[in-house]
Residue, then its C-alpha position, 0 to 999 in steps of 0.5 A: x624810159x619810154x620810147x620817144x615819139x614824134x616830140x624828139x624833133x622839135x625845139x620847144x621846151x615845153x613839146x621835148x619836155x613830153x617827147x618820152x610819153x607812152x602818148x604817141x604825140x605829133x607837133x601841129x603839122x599837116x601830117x596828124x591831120x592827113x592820118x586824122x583823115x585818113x583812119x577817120x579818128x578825132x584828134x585830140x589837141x592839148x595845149x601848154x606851156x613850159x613853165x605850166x604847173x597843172x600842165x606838169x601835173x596833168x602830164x605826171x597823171x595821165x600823159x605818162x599812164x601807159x593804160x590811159x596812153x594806150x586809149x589815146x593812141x587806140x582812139x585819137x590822134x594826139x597833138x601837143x601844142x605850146x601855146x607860146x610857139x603857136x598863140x594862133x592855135x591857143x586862141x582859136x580853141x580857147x575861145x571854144x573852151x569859154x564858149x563851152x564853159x564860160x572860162x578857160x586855163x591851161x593845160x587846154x585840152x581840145x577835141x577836134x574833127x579831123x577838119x580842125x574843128x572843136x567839138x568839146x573843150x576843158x582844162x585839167x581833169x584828174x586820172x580820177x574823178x574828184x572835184x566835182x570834176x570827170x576823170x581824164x579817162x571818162x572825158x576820153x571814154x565820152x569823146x571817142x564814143x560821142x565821135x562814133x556813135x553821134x557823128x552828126x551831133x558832133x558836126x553840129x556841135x563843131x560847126x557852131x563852136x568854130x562860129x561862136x570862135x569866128x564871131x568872138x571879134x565880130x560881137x566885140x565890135x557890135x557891142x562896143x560899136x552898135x548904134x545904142x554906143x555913145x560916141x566918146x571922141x577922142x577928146x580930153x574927156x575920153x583921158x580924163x574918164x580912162x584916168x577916173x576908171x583906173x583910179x577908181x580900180x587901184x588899190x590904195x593900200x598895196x599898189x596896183x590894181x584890184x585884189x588877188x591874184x595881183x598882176x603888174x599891169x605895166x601898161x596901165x600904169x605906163x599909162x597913168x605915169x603919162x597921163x599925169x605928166x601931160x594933163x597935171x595930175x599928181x595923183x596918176x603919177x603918185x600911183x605909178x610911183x607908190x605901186x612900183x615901190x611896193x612891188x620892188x618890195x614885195x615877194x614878186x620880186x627876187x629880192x637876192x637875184x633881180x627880176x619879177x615873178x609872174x604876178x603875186x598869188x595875194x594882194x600885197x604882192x608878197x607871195x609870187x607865182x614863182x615862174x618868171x617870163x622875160x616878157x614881165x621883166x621887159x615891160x617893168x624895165x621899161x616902166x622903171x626906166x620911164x618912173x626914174x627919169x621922172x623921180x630919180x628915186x634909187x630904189x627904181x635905178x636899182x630895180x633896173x640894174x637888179x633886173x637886167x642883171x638877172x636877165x644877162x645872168x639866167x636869160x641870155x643866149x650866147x648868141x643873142x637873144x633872151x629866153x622865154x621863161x623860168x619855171x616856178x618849179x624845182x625838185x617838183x615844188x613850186x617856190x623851192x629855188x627862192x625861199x630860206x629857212x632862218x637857220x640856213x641864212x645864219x648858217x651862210x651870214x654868221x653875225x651879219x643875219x640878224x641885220x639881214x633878216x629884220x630888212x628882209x622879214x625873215x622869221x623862225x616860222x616863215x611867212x609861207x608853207x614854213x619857209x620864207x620869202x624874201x620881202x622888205x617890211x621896211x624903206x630903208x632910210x626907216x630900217x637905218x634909222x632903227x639900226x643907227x645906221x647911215x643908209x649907205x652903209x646898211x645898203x653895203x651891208x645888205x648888198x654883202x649879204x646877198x652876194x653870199x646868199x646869192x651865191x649860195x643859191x645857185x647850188x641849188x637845182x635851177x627851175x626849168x628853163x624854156x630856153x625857145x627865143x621869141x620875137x615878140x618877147x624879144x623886142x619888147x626885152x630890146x625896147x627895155x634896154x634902150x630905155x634903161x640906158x636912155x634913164x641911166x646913161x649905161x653904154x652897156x644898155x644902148x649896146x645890148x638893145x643893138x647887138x639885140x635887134x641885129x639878132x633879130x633882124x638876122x637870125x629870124x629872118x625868112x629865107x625868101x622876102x622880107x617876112x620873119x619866123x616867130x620862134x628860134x632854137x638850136x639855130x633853127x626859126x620856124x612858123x611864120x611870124x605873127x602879128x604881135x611879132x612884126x607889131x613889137x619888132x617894129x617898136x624896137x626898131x623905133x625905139x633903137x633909132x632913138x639911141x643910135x640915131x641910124x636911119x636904116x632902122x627907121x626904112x626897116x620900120x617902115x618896109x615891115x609896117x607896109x608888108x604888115x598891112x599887105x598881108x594882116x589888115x582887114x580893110x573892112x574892119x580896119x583892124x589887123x588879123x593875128x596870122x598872115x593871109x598867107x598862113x593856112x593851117x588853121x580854120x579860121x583868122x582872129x584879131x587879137x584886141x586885148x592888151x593883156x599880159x603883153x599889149x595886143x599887136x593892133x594897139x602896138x600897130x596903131x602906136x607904130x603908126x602915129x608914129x611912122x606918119x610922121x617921119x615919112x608924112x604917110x596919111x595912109x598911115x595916120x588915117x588908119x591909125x586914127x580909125x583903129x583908135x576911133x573904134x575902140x574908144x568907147x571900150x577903153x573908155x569903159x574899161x581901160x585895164x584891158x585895153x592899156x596900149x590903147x590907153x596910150x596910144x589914144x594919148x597921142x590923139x589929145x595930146x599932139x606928138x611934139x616933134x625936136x630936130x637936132x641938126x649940126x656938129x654935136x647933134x649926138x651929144x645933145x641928142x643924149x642929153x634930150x632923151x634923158x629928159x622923160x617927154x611922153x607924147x615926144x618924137x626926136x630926130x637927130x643927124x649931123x645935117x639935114x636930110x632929104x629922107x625925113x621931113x623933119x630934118x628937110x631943109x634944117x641946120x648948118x655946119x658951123x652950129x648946132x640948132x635944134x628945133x621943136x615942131x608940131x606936124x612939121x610946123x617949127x618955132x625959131x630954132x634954139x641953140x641951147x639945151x636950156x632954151x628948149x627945156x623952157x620951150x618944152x617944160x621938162x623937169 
């Protein structure tokens, strides 16, 4: 072996991972750049992730190529970046890559001055040219002459890519925000258009949205599940309902283990890019949560309790804390973990195969590459029906089996597993185990989602101030936190106030959204960047806008901000929540599937947060019964007696009895003593 270079002193999974190529790789860290300078050589900056399939492809190829090594060494300075621990490196040369070729992926590999800045950009290329594609030594044979012989093309070249990345945020506001815009306003009629725009995007036969490759869009449908409380419509939430059940059914979801894949290569969602990421299963959770306090349909309750089994088993730290990602690859092939041949499930299940494999589609010949993936042809009541089976006992009988195969399974060799611990994706996974314990009462839920966030708020911790890290492993945190972490902390902290009503989350909330404004907003936009002002190792700051696998942390902040206003009657932040929102109105009117947090954050503009006090002795006890009901658009406080902190809780209640009052901007009807007056007040189900 190899070796190692500079990569055996990092924490990331996915940069150890290339700690034994011939490649003499450096982390992103001042020092490439000081040699970059230094020898006057082009630095190469190529970008992945660990459970990355033509990262470790491209890795196998070329990176462990002792010839092709060799030249990189000779001619450039190599640095390795996962674009998980550093998203602020991944966007600003991605947008280079799409400028230069109108789409981008991973591995990005990007060709830098020593000054950081790009002057050409792609994916993957082959150790040899196939594809229509340049071989990976061409493309470095072109690179490092380019830098020697066209130096002045080169500047040129990389002086306008870094614009077109700079300009990326400003032309998204001319074109959503030029003079030719109609004002949408933040009316029902803006909802109403996010809702027809979805619809007319859903998929009617197979759930979800568009065709493949078919992803979850949780916030879409979180979206949709919302709307159609607030507004009546029974087709947004016979949507939600649909596209979950056929997701619980499909490949994408570990029918033996628990969890969502990352999204299904095709349509129906039967066959899953395998590689599972804690972020997915946090959002899903949370949905679910949300769907079954609406329907109360089993098969959600046990997607829940499947789910976050999975994550306690195979993504927990003993410390706290939940890891990033499982890899779709085991033994070199992808899928190879999770599918079955028919004879081997005979093998473990003897008689009791049959009943299994007609629930679970499994068939002699397989239904991908000869092998099978696990999916429910079948709702249950119909396949008991078929049986002459109750379905409480084909349930049990099921359940049996899969122990066993379950069991079975984990001989197998596991897939990688990114074990790095990331801020964002954490509290979003925080934010789903205090929903699932507020839909299913589980006291196991409530003290994870805790135990959880004081992991957070202690391990991640910067040594100095009230700033955080981003990224944790081996006891270490380290670069500074970005927007989407502080934005996505903040919402657990709102969310954990709900189940455990202790006010110091809800100060903490409102000390980091503050710290927040000091050092990301751009006052002139009314938007935040996605790095701190007081971050300086990248050429240029970005705002990140779109909601995409994770909701952007300028709509979560926007989220955060309704609601902070109204706990601690902040018009600052009011006013600059409804500035963001009113800017991006009339791009998430047009397209609501890329801007779902939006969606809902615009939701609260139409549809006035109700504000519930619980006020007296059994505050806690009626507190627990109001968070079961699922009340979109709903602000609850409770303590055992007024406080002076809270404007809502200012002045309320008594010792001897429990009132609860429901308010709309601090406005409160006649306090009610009974849970039932309340539910007539606010129509819960």
């Amino acid at each position: 072996m190899p070796m190692p270079n500079r990569l055996q002193y990092e924490t990331s999974p996915y940069l150890l991972q290339h700690a034994h190529n011939p490649v003499d790789w450096y982390a992103w860290k001042p020092e490439a750049f000081e040699r970059a300078r230094a020898e006057d050589k082009p630095v190469l900056v190529s970008i992945g992730y660990s459970t990355c399939h033509w990262c470790h492809v491209m890795e196998r190829e070329s990176f462990e190529d002792e010839s092709i090594a060799a030249f990189m060494n000779e001619h450039f300075i190599n640095i390795k970046v996962d674009r998980e621990e550093r998203p602020d490196v991944d966007q600003i040369y991605m947008d280079a890559c799409q400028a230069i070729h109108g789409s981008g992926g991973w591995p990005l590999n990007c060709f830098l001055t020593p000054e950081g800045k790009p002057y050409f950009a792609g994916t993957y290329y082959p150790p040899r040219p196939a594809h229509n594609r340049p071989s990976w030594p061409q493309v470095l044979q072109r690179m490092s002459a380019a830098y020697r012989e066209q130096r002045e093309v080169v500047e040129e070249q990389a002086g306008r890519l870094l614009d077109l990345a700079g300009q990326a945020d400003a032309t998204f506001f001319r074109d959503q925000f030029g003079p030719d815009q109609p004002d949408n306003g933040l009316g029902e009629q803006l909802t109403q258009q996010i809702f027809q725009r979805l619809l007319e995007q859903f998929d009617r036969k197979d759930g979800g949205f568009g065709g493949a490759p078919k992803f979850p869009a949780t916030m879409s449908l979180q979206y949709l599940l919302d709307y159609g409380l607030l507004a009546g419509e029974s087709q947004a939430l016979e949507a939600v309902e649909f596209s979950l059940e056929k997701m619980i059914g499909g490949g994408i979801y570990d029918q033996l283990g628990g969890g969502f894949a990352r999204y299904a290569t095709d349509r129906a969602w039967l066959i899953p890019h395998f590689e599972k990421m804690l972020y997915d299963n946090a959002l899903l959770v949370s949905l679910l949560s949300a769907a079954y306090q609406q329907t109360g349909k089993e098969l959600f309750r046990r997607a829940i309790e499947e789910t976050l089994a999975f994550i306690e088993r195979e993504m927990t730290h003993p410390e706290g804390g939940f890891y990033a990602a499982l890899d779709a690859d085991s033994e070199g092939e992808e899928g190879k973990f999770y599918v079955w041949e028919q004879p081997e499930i005979e093998a473990v299940l003897g008689d009791e195969a049959a009943l299994f494999n007609g629930f679970y589609g499994v068939t002699e010949k397989g239904n991908w590459e000869g092998k099978n993936i696990l999916w429910r042809p079948h709702r249950l009541e119909e396949y008991a029906a078929q049986m002459q089976l109750a379905p409480d006992v084909l349930q049990e009988r099921l359940d049996a089996a899969r122990t066993k195969l379950l069991a079975r399974r984990a001989g197998r060799v596991r897939p990688g597993l990114d074990d790095k611990i990331l801020l964002s994706w954490n509290a979003l996974q925080v934010i789903a185990y205090a929903r699932a314990y507020v839909a299913l009462g589980r006291t196991e839920y409530r003290d994870r989602a805790e135990r959880n966030l004081d992991f957070l708020l202690r391990k991640f911790r910067r040594e100095e101030g009230e700033g955080f890290y981003h990224t944790y492993k081996d006891g270490k945190a380290q670069y500074p936190a970005f927007l989407d972490d502080y934005a996505h902390l903040i919402a657990a902290l709102l969310e954990v106030y709900r189940i455990g009503f202790r006010e110091e989350y809800l100060h903490q909330a409102q000390r980091l959204s503050d710290l927040v404004l000091d050092h990301f907003l751009d006052p002139t936009a009314k938007m935040f960047y996605f790095t701190s002002s007081e971050q300086a190792d990248l050429p240029l700051r970005k705002k990140d806008l779109y909601d995409g696998a994770v909701p952007a942390g300028n709509s979560t902040m926007a989220g955060n901000l309704q609601l902070l206003a109204v706990l601690f009657d902040r018009a600052d932040y009011r006013d600059l929540a409804a500035d963001m929102l009113g800017k991006v109105s009339a791009a998430v009117g047009k397209y609501p599937g890329s801007f779902g947090r939006w969606a809902s954050a615009l939701l609260r503009e139409v549809y006035p947060l109700r504000e519930i006090a619980i006020v007296g002795p059994e505050w806690k006890e009626r507190a627990d019964e109001v968070n079961a009901w699922y009340l979109p658009q709903t602000l609850l406080m409770a303590a055992p007696e007024g406080s002076t902190g809270f404007p809502l809780l200012e002045g309320k209640g008594q010792k001897r009895e429990t009132l609860i009052y429901l308010c709309e901007q601090y406005a409160c009807r006649q306090p009610v003593k009974s849970l039932a007056a309340l539910k007539q007040l606010v129509g819960a189900n």
